[in-house]
C-alpha positions as CSV (number, residue, x, y, z in Angstrom):
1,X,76.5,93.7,96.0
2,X,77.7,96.2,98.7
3,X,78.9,93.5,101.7
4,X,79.3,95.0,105.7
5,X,80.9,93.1,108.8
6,X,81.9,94.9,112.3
7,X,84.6,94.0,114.2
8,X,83.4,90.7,115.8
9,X,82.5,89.2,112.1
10,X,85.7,86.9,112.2
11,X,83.7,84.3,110.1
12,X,83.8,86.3,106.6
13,X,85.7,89.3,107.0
14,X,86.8,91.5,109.9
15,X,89.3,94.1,111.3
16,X,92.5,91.5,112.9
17,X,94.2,94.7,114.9
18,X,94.0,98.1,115.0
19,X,96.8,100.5,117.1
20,X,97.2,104.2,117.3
21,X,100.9,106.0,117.3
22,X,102.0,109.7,116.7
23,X,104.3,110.5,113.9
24,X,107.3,112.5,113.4
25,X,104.8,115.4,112.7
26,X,102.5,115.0,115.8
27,X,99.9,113.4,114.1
28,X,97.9,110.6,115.9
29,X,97.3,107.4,113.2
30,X,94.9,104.4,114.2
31,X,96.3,101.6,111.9
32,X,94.6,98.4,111.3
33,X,94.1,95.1,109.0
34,X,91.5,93.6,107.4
35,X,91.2,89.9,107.0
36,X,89.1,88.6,104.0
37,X,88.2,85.1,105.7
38,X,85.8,84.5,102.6
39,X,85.4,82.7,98.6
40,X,84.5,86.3,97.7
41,X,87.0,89.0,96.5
42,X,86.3,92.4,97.7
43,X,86.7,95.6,96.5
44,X,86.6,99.4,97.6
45,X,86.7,98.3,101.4
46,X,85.5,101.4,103.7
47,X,86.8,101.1,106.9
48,X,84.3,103.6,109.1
49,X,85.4,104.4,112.7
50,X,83.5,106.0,115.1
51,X,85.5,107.7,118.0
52,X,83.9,108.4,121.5
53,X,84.3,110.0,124.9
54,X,84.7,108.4,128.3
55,X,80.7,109.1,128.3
56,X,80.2,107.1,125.5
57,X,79.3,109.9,123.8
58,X,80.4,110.4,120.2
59,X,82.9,112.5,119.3
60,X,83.2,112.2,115.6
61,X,83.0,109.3,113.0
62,X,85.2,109.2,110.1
63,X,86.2,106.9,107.6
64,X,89.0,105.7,104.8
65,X,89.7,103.6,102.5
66,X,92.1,100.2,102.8
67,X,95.5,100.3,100.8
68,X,95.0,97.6,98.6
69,X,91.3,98.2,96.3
70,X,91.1,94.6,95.6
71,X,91.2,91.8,98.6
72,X,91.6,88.5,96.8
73,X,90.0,85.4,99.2
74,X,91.6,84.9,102.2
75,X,94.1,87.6,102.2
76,X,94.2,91.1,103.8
77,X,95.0,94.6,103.6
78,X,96.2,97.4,106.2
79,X,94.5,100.6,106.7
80,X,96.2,104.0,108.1
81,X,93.6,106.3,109.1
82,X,95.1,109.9,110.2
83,X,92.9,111.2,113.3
84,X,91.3,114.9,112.9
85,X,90.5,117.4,115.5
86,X,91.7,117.5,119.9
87,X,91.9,113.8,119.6
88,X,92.8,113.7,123.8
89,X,88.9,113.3,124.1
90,X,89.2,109.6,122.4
91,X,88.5,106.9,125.1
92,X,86.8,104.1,122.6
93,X,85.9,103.7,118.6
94,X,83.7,100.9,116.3
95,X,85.0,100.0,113.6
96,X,82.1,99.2,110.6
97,X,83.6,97.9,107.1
98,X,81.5,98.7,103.4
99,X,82.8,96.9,101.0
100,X,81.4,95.7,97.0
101,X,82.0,92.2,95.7
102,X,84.6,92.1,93.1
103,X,86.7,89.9,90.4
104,X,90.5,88.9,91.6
105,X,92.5,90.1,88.5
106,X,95.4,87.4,88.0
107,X,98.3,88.5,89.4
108,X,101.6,87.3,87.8
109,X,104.0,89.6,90.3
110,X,106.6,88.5,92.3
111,X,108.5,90.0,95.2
112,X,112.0,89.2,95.5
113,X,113.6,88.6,98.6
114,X,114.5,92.2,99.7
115,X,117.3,93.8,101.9
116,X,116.2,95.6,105.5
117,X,118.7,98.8,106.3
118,X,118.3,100.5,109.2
119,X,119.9,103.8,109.8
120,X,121.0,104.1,113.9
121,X,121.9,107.7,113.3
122,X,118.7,109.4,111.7
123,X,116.2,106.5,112.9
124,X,115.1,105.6,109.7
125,X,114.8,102.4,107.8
126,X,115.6,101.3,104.3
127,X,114.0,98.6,102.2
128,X,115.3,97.6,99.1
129,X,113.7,94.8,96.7
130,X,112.8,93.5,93.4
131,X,109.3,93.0,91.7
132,X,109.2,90.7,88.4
133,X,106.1,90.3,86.2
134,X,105.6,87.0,84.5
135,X,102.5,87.8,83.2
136,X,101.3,89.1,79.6
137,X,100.5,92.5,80.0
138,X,102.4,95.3,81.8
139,X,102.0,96.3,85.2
140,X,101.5,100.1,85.6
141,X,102.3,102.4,88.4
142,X,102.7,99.1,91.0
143,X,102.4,99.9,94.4
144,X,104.3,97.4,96.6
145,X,102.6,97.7,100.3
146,X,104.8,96.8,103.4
147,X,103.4,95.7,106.7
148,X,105.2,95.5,110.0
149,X,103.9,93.2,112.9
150,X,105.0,92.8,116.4
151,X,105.5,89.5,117.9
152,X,102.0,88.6,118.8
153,X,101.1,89.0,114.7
154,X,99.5,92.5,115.5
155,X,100.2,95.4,113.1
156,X,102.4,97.8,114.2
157,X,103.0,100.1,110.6
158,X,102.7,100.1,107.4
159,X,104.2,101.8,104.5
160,X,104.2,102.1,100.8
161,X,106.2,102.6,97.5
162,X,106.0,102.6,94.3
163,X,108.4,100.3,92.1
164,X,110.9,102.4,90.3
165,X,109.8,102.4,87.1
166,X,105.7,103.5,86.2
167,X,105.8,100.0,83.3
168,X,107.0,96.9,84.4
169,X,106.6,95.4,81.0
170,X,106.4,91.3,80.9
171,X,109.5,89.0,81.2
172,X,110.8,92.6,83.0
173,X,111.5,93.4,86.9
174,X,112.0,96.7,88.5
175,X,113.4,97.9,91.6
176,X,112.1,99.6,94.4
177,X,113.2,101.4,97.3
């Protein structure tokens, strides 16, 4: 059941954008997202990325895994790989995806509309939200995974948190920051 695209598969299930920045530590990221254009969920996606020289010659290849572990049908997940080694050497990459067919769990979460702070002074940003579960069961340790896109729809950053309390038990909400 193990399922691989490239890059250029856009008909089942591909890499939309990747982008590299440094961050506050010096550290060079190559972010990306991948689109499950399919009727299959997917699960443990492998995003593989091999970096090379002006030469074409291959420098390293390395790999990690998406944020999300389960990519219902038609949605998608980012990825934040952080780059190893004198990374001025990098002057192309492939990307190659492994992933295994999987079962989409029901979801009964919901995000409520959140508030955006941003804070001049220290250059930071602040997101504040609710996350309600109408299901039957309670939702443990929920991660809530926050993507940033620039005007063209391209991926510019992601983050995560977790919601403030480990059991969001049914009929219940928590808050997260």
């Amino acid at each position: 059941n193990l399922m691989l695209s490239d890059e250029n598969d856009e008909l089942g299930s591909y890499v939309k954008s990747n982008s590299m920045y440094y961050d506050d530590f010096g550290q060079l990221h190559m972010i990306g997202e991948f689109v499950n254009n399919q009727n299959e969920t997917l699960k443990f996606l492998k995003i593989i990325i091999t970096f090379a020289d002006r030469s074409g010659n291959i420098l390293y290849t390395d790999y990690v895994y998406s944020d999300v572990d389960i990519i219902p049908p038609f949605t998608k997940t980012p990825f934040d790989m952080i780059l190893k080694g004198n990374t001025d050497l990098i002057y192309s990459h492939k990307i190659e995806t492994e992933s295994y067919y999987g079962t989409t769990l029901p979801q009964k979460l919901e995000l409520s509309p959140f508030r955006y702070n941003t804070n001049y002074y220290s250059e930071t940003f602040e997101i504040d939200g609710t996350i309600y579960n109408h299901g039957k069961n309670a939702a443990q340790y929920t991660e809530i995974i926050i993507t940033f896109y620039d005007d063209v729809g391209d991926i510019i950053l992601t983050k995560s948190t977790y919601s403030d309390l480990d059991f969001i038990y049914p009929n219940t909400e928590s808050t997260f920051q």
